[in-house]
Every structure is written in structure tokens, then in C-alpha cells.
VOMARLUM-244272 format. One record per residue (C-alpha): residue number from 1; y negated, x negated, z negated. Coordinates in steps of 0.5 Angstrom, whole numbers, padded with zeros to 4 digits. Last residue first. Layout:
N
+-------+-------+-------+-------+
| gukol |    yy |    xx |    zz |
+-------+-------+-------+-------+
|   NUM |     Y |     X |     Z |
...
+-------+-------+-------+-------+
# end
This chain:
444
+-------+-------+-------+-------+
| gukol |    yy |    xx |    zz |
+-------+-------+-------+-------+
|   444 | -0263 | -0194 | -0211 |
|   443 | -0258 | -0200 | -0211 |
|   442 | -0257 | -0207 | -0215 |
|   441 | -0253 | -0213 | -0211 |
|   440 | -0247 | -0214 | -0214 |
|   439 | -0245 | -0221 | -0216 |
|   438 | -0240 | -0223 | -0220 |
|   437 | -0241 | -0231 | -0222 |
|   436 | -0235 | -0235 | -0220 |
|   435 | -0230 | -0237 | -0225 |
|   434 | -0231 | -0244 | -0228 |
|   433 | -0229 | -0250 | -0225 |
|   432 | -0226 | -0256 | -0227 |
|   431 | -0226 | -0263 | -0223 |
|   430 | -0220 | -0266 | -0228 |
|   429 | -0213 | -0264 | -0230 |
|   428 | -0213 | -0261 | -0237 |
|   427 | -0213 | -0253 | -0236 |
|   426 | -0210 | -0255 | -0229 |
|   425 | -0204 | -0257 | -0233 |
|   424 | -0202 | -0250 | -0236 |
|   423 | -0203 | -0248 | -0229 |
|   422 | -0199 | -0252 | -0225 |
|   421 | -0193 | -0251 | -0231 |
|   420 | -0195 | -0243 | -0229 |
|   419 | -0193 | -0245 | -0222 |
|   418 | -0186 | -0249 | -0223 |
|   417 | -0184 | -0243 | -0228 |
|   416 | -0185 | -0237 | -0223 |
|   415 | -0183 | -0240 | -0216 |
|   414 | -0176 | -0238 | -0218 |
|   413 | -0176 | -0232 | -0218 |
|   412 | -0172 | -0229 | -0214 |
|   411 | -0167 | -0227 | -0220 |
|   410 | -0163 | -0233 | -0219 |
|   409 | -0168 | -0237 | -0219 |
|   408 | -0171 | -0235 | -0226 |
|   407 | -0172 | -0242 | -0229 |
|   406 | -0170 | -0247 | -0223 |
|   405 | -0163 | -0249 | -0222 |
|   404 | -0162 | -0243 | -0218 |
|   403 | -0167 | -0245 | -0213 |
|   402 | -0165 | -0254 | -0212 |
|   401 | -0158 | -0250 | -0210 |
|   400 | -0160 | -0245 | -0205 |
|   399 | -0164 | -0250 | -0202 |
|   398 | -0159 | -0255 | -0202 |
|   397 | -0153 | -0251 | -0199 |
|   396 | -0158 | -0249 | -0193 |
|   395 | -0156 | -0242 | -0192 |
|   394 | -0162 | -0242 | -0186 |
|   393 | -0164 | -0234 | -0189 |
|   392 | -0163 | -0234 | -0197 |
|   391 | -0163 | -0242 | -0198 |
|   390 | -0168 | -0244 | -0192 |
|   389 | -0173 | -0238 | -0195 |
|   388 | -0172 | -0240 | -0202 |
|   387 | -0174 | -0246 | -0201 |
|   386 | -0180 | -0245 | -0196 |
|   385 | -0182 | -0240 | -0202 |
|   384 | -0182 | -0246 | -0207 |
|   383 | -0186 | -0250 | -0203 |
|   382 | -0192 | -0245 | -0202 |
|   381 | -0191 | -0244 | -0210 |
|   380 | -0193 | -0251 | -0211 |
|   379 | -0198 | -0251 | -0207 |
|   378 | -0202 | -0246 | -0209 |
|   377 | -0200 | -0248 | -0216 |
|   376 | -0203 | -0255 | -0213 |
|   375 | -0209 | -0253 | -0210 |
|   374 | -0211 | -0249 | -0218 |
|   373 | -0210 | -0256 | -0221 |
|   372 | -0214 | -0259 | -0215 |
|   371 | -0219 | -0254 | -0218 |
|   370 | -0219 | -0256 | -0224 |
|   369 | -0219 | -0249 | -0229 |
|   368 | -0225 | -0246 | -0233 |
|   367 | -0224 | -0241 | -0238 |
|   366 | -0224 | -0234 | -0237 |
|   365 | -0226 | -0231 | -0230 |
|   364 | -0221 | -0237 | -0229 |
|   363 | -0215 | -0234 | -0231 |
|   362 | -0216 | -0227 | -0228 |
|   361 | -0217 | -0231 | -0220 |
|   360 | -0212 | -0236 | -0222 |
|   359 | -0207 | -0230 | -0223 |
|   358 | -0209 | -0227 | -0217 |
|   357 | -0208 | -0234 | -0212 |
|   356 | -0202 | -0234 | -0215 |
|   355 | -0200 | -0228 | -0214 |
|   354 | -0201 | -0228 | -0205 |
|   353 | -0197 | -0235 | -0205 |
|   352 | -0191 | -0231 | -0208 |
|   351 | -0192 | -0226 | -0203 |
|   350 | -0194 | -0231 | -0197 |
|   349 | -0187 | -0233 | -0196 |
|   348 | -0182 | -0228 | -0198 |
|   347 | -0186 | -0224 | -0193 |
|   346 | -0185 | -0227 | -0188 |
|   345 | -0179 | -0229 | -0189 |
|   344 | -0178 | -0221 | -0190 |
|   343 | -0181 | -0219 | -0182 |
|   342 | -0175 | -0220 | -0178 |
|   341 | -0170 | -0215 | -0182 |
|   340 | -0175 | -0211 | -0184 |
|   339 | -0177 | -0209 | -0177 |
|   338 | -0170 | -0209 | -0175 |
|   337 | -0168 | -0203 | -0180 |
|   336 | -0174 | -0199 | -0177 |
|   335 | -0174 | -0199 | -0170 |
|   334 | -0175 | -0204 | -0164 |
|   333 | -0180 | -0199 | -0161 |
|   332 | -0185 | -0201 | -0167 |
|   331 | -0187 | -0207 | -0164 |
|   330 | -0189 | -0204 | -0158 |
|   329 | -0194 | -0200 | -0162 |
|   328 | -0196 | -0205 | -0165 |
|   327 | -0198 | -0209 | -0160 |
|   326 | -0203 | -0203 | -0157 |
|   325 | -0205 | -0201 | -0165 |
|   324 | -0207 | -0209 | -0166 |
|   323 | -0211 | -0210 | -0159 |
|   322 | -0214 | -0204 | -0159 |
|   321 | -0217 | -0204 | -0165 |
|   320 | -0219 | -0212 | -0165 |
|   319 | -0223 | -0210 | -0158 |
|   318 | -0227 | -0204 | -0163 |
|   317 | -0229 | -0210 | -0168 |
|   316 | -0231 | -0214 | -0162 |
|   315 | -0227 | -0221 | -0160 |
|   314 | -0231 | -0227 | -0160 |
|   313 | -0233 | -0226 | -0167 |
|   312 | -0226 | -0229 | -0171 |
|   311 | -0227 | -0229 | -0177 |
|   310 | -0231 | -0223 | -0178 |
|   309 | -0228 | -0219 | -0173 |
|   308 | -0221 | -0221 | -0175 |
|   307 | -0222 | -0218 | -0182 |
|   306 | -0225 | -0212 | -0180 |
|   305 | -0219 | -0211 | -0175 |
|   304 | -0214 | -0212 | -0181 |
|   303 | -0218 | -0207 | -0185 |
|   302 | -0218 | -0202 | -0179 |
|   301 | -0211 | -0202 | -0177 |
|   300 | -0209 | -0202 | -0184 |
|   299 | -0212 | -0196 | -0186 |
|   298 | -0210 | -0192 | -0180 |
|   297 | -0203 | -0194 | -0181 |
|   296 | -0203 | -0192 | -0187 |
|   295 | -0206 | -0186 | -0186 |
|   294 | -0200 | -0186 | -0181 |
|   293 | -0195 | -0187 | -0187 |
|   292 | -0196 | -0182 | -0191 |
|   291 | -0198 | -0176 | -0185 |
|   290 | -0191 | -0178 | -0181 |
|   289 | -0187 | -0177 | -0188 |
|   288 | -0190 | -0171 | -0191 |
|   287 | -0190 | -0168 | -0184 |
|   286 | -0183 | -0169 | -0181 |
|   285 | -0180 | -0167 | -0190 |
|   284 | -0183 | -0161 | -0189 |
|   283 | -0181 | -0160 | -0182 |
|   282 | -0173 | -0161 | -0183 |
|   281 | -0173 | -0157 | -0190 |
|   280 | -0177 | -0150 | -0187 |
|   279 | -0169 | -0149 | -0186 |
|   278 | -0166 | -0151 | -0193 |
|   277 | -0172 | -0153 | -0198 |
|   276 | -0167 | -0157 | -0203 |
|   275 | -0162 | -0159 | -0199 |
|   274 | -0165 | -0160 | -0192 |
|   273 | -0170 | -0165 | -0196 |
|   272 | -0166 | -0168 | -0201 |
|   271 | -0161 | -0169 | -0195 |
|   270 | -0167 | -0174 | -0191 |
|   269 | -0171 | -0176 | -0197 |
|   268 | -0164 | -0179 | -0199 |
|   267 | -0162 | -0181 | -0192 |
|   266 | -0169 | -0185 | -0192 |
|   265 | -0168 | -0189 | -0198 |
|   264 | -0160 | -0191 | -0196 |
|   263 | -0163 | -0193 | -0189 |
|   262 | -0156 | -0193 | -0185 |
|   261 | -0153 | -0199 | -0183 |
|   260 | -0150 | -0202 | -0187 |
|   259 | -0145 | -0197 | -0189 |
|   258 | -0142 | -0198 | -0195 |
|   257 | -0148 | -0192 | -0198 |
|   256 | -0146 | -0187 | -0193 |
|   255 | -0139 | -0188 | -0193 |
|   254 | -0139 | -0187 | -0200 |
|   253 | -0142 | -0180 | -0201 |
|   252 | -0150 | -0180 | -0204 |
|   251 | -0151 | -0176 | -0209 |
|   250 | -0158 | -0176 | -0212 |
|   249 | -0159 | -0177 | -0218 |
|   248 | -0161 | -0185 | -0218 |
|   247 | -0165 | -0183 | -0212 |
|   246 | -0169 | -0178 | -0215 |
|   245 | -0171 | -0182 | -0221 |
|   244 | -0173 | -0188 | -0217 |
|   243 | -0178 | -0182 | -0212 |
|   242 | -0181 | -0179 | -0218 |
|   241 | -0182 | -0187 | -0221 |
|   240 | -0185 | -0188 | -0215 |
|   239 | -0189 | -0182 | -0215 |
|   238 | -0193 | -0183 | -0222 |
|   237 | -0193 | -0190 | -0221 |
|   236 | -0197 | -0190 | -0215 |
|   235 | -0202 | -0185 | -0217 |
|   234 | -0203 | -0186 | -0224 |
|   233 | -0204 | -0194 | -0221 |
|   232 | -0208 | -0191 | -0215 |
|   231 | -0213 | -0188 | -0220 |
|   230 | -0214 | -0193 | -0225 |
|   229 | -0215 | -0198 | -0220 |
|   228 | -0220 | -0193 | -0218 |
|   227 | -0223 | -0192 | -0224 |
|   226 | -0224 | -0200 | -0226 |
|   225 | -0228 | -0200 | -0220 |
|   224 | -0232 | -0195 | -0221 |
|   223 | -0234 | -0197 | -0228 |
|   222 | -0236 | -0204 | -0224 |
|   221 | -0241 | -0201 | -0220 |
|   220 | -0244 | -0196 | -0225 |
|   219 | -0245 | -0203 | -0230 |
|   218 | -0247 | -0207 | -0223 |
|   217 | -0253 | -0201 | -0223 |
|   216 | -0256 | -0196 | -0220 |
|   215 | -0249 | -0194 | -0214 |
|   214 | -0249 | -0193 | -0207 |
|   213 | -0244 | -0189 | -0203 |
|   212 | -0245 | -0194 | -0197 |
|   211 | -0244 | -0201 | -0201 |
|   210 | -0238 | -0197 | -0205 |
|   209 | -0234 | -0196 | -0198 |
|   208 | -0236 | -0202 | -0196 |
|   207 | -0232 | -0205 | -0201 |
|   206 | -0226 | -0200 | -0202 |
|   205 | -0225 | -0202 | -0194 |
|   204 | -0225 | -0210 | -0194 |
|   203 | -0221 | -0209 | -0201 |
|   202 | -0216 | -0206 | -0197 |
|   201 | -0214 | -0213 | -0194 |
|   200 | -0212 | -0217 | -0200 |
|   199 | -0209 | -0211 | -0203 |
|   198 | -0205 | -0210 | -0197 |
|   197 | -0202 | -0216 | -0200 |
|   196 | -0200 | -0213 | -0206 |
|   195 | -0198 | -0207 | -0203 |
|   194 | -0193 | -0211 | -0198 |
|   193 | -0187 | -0204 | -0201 |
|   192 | -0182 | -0210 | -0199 |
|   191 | -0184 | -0214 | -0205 |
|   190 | -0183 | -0209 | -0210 |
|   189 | -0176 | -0210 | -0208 |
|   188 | -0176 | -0217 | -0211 |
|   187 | -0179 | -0214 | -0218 |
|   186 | -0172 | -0209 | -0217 |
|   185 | -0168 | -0215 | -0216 |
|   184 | -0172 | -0219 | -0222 |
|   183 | -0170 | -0212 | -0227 |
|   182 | -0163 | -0211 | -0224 |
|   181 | -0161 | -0219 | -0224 |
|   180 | -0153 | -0218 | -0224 |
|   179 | -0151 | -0211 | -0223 |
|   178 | -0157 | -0209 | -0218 |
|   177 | -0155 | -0216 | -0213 |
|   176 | -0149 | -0211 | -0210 |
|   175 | -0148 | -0204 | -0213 |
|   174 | -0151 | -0202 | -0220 |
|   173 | -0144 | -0199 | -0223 |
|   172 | -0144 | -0191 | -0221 |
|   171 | -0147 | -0187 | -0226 |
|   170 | -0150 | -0181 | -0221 |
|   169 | -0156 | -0178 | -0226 |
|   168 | -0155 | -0171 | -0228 |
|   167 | -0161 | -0166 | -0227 |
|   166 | -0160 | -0165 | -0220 |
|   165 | -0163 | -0157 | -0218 |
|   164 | -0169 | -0159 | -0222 |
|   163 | -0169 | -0167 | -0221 |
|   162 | -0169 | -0165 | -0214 |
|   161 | -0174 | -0159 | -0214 |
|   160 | -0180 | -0164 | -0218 |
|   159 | -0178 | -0169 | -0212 |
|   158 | -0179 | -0165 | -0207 |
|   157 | -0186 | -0162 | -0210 |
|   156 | -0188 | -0168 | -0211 |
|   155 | -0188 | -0171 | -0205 |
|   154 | -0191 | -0165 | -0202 |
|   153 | -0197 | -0166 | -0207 |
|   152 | -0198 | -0173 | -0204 |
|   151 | -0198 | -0171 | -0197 |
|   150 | -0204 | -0166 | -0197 |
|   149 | -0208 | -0170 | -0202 |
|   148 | -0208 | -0176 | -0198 |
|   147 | -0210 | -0172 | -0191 |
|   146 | -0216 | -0169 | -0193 |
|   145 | -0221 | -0172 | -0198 |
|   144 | -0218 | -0179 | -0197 |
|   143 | -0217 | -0179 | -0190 |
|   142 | -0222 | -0176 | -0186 |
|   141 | -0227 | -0176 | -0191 |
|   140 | -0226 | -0183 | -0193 |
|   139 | -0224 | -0186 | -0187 |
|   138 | -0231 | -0185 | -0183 |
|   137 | -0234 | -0190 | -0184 |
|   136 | -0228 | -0194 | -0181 |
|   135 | -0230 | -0190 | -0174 |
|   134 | -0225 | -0194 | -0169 |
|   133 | -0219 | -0193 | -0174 |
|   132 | -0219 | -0186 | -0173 |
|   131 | -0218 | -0186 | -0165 |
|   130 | -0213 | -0191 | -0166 |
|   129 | -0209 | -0188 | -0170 |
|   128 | -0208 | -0182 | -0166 |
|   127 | -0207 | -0186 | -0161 |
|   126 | -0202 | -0190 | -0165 |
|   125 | -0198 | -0184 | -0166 |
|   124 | -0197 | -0180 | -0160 |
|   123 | -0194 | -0187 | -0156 |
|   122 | -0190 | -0187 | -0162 |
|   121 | -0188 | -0181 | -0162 |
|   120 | -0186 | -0182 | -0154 |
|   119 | -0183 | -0188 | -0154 |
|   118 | -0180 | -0186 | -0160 |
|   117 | -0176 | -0180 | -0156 |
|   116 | -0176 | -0185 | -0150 |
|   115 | -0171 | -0189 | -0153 |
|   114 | -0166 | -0183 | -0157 |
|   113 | -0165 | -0180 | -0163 |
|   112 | -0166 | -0173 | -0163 |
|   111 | -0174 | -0169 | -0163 |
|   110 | -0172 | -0166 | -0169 |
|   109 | -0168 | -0170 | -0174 |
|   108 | -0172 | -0177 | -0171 |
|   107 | -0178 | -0173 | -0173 |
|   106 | -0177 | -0174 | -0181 |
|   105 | -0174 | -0181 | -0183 |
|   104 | -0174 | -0185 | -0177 |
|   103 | -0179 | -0183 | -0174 |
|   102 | -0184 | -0184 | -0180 |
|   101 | -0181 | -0190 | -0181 |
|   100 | -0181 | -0193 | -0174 |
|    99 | -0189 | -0191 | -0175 |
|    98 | -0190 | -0193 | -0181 |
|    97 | -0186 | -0200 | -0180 |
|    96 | -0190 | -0202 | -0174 |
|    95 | -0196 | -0203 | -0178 |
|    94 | -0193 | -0206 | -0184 |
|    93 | -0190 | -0212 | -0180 |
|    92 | -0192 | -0216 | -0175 |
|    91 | -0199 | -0212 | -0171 |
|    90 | -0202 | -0211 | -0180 |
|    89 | -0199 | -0213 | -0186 |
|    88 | -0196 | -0220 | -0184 |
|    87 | -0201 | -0221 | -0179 |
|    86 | -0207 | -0219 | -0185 |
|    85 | -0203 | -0224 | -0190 |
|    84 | -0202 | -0230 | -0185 |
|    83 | -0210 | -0229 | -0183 |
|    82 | -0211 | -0229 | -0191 |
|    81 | -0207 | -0235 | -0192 |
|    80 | -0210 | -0240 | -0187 |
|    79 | -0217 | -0237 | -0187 |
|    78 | -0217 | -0238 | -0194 |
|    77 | -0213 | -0245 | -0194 |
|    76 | -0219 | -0247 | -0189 |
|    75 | -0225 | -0246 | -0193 |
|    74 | -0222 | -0248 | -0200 |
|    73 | -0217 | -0248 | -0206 |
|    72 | -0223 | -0245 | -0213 |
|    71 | -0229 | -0244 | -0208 |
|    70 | -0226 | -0242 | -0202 |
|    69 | -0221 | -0238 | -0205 |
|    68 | -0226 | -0233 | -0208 |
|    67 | -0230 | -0232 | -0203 |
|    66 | -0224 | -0229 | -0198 |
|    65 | -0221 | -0226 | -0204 |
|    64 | -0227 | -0221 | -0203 |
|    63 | -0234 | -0224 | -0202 |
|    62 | -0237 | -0217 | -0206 |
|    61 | -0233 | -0220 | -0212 |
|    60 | -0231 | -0214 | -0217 |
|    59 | -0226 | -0212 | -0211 |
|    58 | -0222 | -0218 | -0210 |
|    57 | -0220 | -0218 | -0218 |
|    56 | -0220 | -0210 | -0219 |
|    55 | -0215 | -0209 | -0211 |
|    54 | -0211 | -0215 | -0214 |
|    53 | -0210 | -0212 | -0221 |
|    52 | -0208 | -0206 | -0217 |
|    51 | -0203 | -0209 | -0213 |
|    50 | -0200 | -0213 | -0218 |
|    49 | -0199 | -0207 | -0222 |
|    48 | -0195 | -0202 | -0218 |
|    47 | -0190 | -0206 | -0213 |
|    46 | -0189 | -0212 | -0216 |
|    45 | -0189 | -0209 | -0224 |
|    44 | -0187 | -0202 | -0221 |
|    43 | -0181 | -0205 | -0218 |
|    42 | -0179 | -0209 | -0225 |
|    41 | -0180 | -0203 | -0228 |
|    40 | -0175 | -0199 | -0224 |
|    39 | -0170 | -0204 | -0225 |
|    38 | -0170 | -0205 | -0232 |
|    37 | -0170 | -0197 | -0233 |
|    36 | -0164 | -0196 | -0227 |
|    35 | -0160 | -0200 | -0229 |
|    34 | -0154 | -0195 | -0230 |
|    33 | -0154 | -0193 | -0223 |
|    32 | -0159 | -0198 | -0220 |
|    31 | -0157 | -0198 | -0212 |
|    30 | -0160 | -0190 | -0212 |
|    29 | -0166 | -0191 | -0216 |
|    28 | -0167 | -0197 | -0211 |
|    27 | -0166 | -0194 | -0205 |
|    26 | -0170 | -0188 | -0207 |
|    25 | -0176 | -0192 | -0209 |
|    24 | -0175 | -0196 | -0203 |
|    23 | -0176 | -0190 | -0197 |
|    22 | -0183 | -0188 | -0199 |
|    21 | -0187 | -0194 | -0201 |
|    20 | -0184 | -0198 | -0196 |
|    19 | -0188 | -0193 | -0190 |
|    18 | -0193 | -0190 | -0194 |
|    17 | -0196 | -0192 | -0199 |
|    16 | -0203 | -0196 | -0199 |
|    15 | -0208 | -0191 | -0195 |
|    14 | -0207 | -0186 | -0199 |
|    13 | -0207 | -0190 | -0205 |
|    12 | -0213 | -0194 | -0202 |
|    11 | -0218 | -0186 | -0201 |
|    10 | -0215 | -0184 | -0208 |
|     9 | -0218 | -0190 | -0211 |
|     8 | -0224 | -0190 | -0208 |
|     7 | -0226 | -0181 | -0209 |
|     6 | -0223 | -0184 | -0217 |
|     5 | -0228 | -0189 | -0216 |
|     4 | -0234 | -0185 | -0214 |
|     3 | -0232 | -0179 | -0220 |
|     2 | -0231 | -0185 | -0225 |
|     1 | -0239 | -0187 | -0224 |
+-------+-------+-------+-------+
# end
């Protein structure tokens, strides 16, 4: 039972870290200087344990998040949210950025920085994806018993040498938003890693991958799943705090971290690795990364294909792979700074929206909660990500004023409060529900 679900959990690790995984731990460590413990535990908390959570709640019942959300909000909301969650995850944002992050980070120092490099990469890259992601059934020997243990034990190898050769912390003043709201900062940037979400989308995979390992009994099936939660929240926060604590000891020269421009994550994954490996540093570090953020690639290609196919059928399952992988491919070619750049309103929107439905996911398997009360939090925490969207990126005056008067809006938490008080009231509101029944179907 535990080995079934430490084979899962290995197989949505090593499809869930890759791009964001890799080059925002180091950031934030660095970033943080001093107030690196509060904010590390904030990124680990959004970026480790929401994630986890939302991979054992939508994994428990065989309908996923998308029955879930039926019953407790409605038909069209599910469908609604889940495709802006599979875009977000998927062709818009996540996809592309392994890709753009893969070249950035360890191939553009061999191949050169140029247009027709990452054309040609890329090109490289999604075929390869796309030849995976057509056979799924195939994605656990390939890519949880082969490509994940490789480049696991690689990064911990580098930042193991790093922490030996750097012993002492650069103690700089936390830089920007970090010296005001470490932790909340450091929950926001948990954010960008897209895992929770992504959540959303691989338990299509673990739930078929459990339904072809087979198991005797419900209580088999559920010990599994706790055992893959379990091994995908060792193996992340393990990593990210390796990764965090490289980047707050690493130095990093002035000109290089008041220049906008440059990806502090990747430079210090970059000059970590020259450092430290000297002339086999280049290559280790092109492998560690392109192997990271394809099996990412892989996994999210196939979910995200999955899904459509499901709920859209006029499109075959292979058509939807083809789709996906050549649109990504086009949008990765904008590199990996604007990609970010474009996709985090995106993100600020369905993340907070994507937590709520978790949290009334775990209430409600406890006590019965009114299902206008649960609409209402999921409204709310829409309204609040609007708000906070037009304040961070229109600069609307009133937006920015009606966030910080929240209860933790200046930390990027506003929503929070409004959507706890949602469910506090749905604990009176009329049209209660009890949490739905998990079923597993018994196999021999």
C-alpha cells in the first residue's frame, strides 16, 4: 500500500517541480536575508502544503475537484474555473515556462543567447514532450521510476556542495516587499511555483494511475494516497528549503541584483553551479534543469489534454496534445521574464479562488455547510482577486485603498478574512450539505 503511494507520489513530484519550483526558492532566500525563516515557511505553506492538501482532497474522490465542485457550487462554475485553471497551468503559462526556463538557466550558456537558439530548443523540447504525453499510461515508468530520481538527486547534490563551500548567510536587509511582510511575501511567491493549481489538474493523472496499479480495498486505496501526499511534501519542502537556504548564502554582487532585468533564481543556479562544479558545472547544471522542467512539461500536457478531452469530446485526446505542445511552443519563444510577467493576474485570480474551493472541500467532509454559503466564499474570493489585480497591475487608487483596509491586504492576503467570514456564515445559512460520500470502487 505505502509502496503504491510512494511510486504516485514520486511520479506528481516529478511532474509538479520544475520550472517556478527551481528558480523561486533561491530568489526568495536571497531576497529575504535576515527574514529568511518566516518567509520560507510562508513559500512553503502556499507553495508545499496547499498543494499537497489539494492533491489528497481531489484525489480521495474518484470524480476529482470537478465533482466536488458540482455538488457544493455548481456545474458551470466547475467548468468555468477548471478550464481557467487548466489554461492558466497549461498552453498560457506553465507549460511554456519550463521551456523558457530550462533554456534560460542551463542551455543558454552553451548554445549562446540568441532568437534561433530557442527556436531551435524549444523545437527540441516539445517534440519530445509530445511523443511522451500521447501514451499517459506510460508516464509512470517513464517519468517517475527513470527521469525524476535523476534530477532530484542532482539538486541536491548542488545545493549540499553549496551550503559546504558557503557556511555563512549574506545578511543583507531583506530587499523590497521582504522587509515589510516576509512571511505574506513569501506565501504570495509560493504562488508563482502554479503547484496548487496544478494540483487540480495531476489528480486526473494519480487517479488513473491508482485505477491501473489496482488496489483490494478502499482502506488500501486511501493509505496510498496519504503516502503519496506524504512523499511529494518530503520531497518538495526538502528541495525548496535546500534551494531557499542556497540562495540566502550565496553572494550575489549589486549590479546583479539592482538590475531588473536578470532572474536572481536563475543566476544563482547559474554561478552555483560554475562555482562549485567548475568545467563539468555548465552541463550538470543544462541537465538538471531541461530534465526538471520537461517532466513537468510532459505531465501537464497530458493532464491539461485529459481534461479537454473530457469536457470537450469534439477534439480527440491526441488532437488536444498536438494543440497544446505546438501553442506552446510559440509561446515560450517570448522568454522566460515576460511569460511571468503576462501570466501572474492570471494567476492572482484563480489561486485564491482555487484555496477556497480546498478549504470547503476539508470543512465540509466535517460538518455540513450551506451550499449558497460555500457560493458566496467563492464569490467573494473572486471579487477580492479583481480587486487586488486592478490595484497591483491597473494602479486604480481605490482598488488599492479598499485591499489595504482589508485584514492582511498589505501582505497580498486579503481575500482571506472576507472568505473565512463566508464560511463561519455558511455554518448558519440555510440548503445545507454534507460532504460528499467518497467512493472507491473495490478491485481484485
Amino acid at each position: 500500500m505505502v509502496k503504491k503511494g510512494m511510486q504516485i507520489g514520486l511520479l506528481i513530484f516529478g511532474m509538479t517541480f520544475g520550472a517556478g519550483n527551481l528558480i523561486f526558492p533561491p530568489s526568495l532566500g536571497f531576497q529575504a536575508g535576515p527574514a529568511f525563516v518566516p518567509a520560507i515557511i510562508g513559500f512553503i505553506i502556499s507553495g508545499v502544503g496547499m498543494p499537497v492538501v489539494s492533491l489528497i482532497m481531489g484525489t480521495f474522490n474518484p470524480g476529482g475537484f470537478r465533482a466536488e465542485m458540482n455538488r457544493k457550487i455548481s456545474p458551470l462554475f466547475s467548468l468555468v474555473i477548471l478550464t481557467l485553471i487548466y489554461l492558466a497551468i497549461g498552453p498560457l503559462m506553465a507549460i511554456p515556462r519550463t521551456a523558457a526556463t530550462s533554456f534560460s538557466v542551463g542551455i543558454l550558456p552553451i548554445a549562446g543567447d540568441g532568437t534561433w537558439q530557442l527556436a531551435v530548443y524549444t523545437l527540441l523540447y516539445f517534440a519530445l514532450a509530445w511523443w511522451l504525453s500521447i501514451t499517459p499510461s506510460k508516464l509512470l515508468s517513464r517519468i517517475g521510476k527513470v527521469l525524476t530520481p535523476i534530477f532530484a538527486i542532482m539538486i541536491v547534490i548542488l545545493f549540499v556542495v553549496g551550503l559546504m563551500v558557503y557556511t555563512s548567510p549574506e545578511l543583507a536587509m531583506p530587499a523590497g516587499k521582504y522587509a515589510s511582510a516576509a512571511f505574506g511575501s513569501g506565501f504570495i511567491e509560493g504562488y508563482n511555483t502554479v503547484d496548487t493549481i496544478a494540483a487540480f489538474a495531476f489528480c486526473i493523472i494519480a487517479l488513473q494511475t491508482m485505477q491501473q496499479m489496482g488496489f483490494a480495498s478502499k482502506r488500501e486505496y486511501y493509505i496510498s494516497v496519504w503516502a503519496a501526499g506524504a512523499s511529494v511534501a518530503v520531497l518538495m519542502g526538502g528541495l525548496y528549503l535546500g534551494l531557499g537556504l542556497l540562495g540566502n548564502h550565496f553572494p550575489i554582487p549589486p549590479e546583479v541584483y539592482q538590475n531588473p532585468s536578470i532572474n536572481l533564481g536563475a543566476y544563482v543556479l547559474t554561478q552555483a553551479s560554475y562555482t562549485l562544479l567548475g568545467s563539468v558545472g555548465v552541463w550538470f547544471l543544462a541537465v538538471m534543469v531541461a530534465l526538471a522542467c520537461f517532466t513537468t512539461s510532459v505531465g501537464l500536457i497530458a493532464a491539461v489534454s485529459e481534461f479537454f478531452a473530457a469536457e470537450f469530446p469534439r477534439i480527440s485526446y491526441k488532437g488536444y496534445v498536438t494543440i497544446i505542445t505546438v501553442f506552446s511552443f510559440a509561446v515560450a519563444n517570448m522568454g522566460l521574464n515576460q511569460i511571468i510577467t503576462v501570466s501572474l493576474p492570471l494567476l492572482l485570480f484563480v489561486y485564491p479562488i482555487a484555496i477556497t474551493v480546498v478549504m470547503l472541500i476539508i470543512v465540509n467532509k466535517f460538518v455540513r455547510l450551506s451550499r449558497p454559503g460555500m457560493r458566496l466564499c467563492v464569490a467573494v474570493a473572486g471579487i477580492c482577486a479583481v480587486i487586488d489585480i486592478l490595484h497591483q497591475f491597473a494602479g486604480v487608487a481605490l482598488a488599492g485603498t479598499i485591499m489595504e483596509g482589508l485584514p492582511l491586504g498589505t501582505s497580498g492576503l486579503g481575500w482571506m478574512v472576507p472568505v473565512c467570514i463566508c464560511l463561519l456564515l455558511s455554518l448558519v445559512l440555510p440548503q445545507k450539505i454534507t460532504g460528499q460520500v467518497d467512493v472507491v470502487e473495490e478491485t481484485k
